[in-house]
N, C-alpha and C positions, 0 to 999 in steps of 0.2 A: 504494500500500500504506500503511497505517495501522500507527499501536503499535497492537498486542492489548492486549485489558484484562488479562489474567495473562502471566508470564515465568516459567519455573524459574530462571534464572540471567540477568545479565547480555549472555553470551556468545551467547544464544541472540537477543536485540534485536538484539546489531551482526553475527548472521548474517544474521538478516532484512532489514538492510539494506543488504549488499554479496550476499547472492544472486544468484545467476544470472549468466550467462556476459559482459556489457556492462558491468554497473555499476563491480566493478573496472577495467576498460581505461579505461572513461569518467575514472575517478578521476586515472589511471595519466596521459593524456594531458595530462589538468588540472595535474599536474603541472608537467607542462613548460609549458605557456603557457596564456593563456586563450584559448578558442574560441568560434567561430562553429558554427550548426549546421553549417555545409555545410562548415566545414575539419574535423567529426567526421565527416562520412559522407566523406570523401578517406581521412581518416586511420585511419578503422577498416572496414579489409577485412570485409564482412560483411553488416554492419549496414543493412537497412533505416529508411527518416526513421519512420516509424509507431514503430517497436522506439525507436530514438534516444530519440527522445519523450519517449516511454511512461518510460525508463529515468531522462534527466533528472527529469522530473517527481517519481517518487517521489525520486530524491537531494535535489531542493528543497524537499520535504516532509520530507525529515529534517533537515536544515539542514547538509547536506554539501556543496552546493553555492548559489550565486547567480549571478543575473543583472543583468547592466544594456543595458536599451535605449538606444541611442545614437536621436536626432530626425533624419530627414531621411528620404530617399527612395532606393532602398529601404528600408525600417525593418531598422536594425543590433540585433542582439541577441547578448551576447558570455556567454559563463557562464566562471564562477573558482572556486577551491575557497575554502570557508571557512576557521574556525581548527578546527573539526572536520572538516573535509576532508582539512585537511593533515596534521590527528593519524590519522586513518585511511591516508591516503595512507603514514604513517611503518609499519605494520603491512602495508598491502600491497606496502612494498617489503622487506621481509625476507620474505615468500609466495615472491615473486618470485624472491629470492636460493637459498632452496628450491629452487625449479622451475630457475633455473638448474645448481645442482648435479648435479639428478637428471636431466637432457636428457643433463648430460656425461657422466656413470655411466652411461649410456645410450645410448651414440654419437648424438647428434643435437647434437652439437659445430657442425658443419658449418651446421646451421641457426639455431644462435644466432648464428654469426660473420655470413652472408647476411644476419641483420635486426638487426644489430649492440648485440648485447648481449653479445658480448668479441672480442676484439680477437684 
């Protein structure tokens, strides 16, 4: 995905660019360390490599994410978050804080504790 030549607002570019259901999680995971493709497709239940990809790629193209190739055999490729990754990442952890709220307001307590987002 590309910037469009017009925006009404702001808000509307850094929608474009955490849309859709992986890009967040990709973000979220990035958090916590830096990955490998294949410790994303462990770590995110779901996810096809074709989808992964695809999702990487536009984050690299917005400058949300990077990569470094490590040299040898197999060829290592790790991605990290940027310093606009990790300013995005600070936004999609108060979403998050949200979503946790409303699960509890909601009895699916039960399933934050199973995938340990409280205790």
């Amino acid at each position: 995905m590309k910037i469009r030549e017009e925006y009404t607002c702001p808000l509307e570019l850094t929608h474009d660019i955490t849309k859709g259901k992986w890009k967040p999680i990709i973000l979220w995971q990035l958090g916590k360390r830096n990955m490998s493709l294949s410790q994303f497709e462990k770590d995110i239940v779901g996810i096809n490599q074709k989808m992964l990809i695809e999702q990487l790629k536009e984050l690299l193209d917005f400058g949300m994410i990077d990569k470094k190739t490590f040299a040898g055999y197999p060829l290592k490729v790790e991605y990290f978050l940027t310093d606009r990754g990790k300013k995005m990442l600070e936004a999609i952890t108060i979403m998050q804080s949200i979503g946790i709220d409303l699960m509890i307001e909601n009895g699916m307590a039960g399933t934050l504790k199973a995938n340990g987002f409280i205790d």
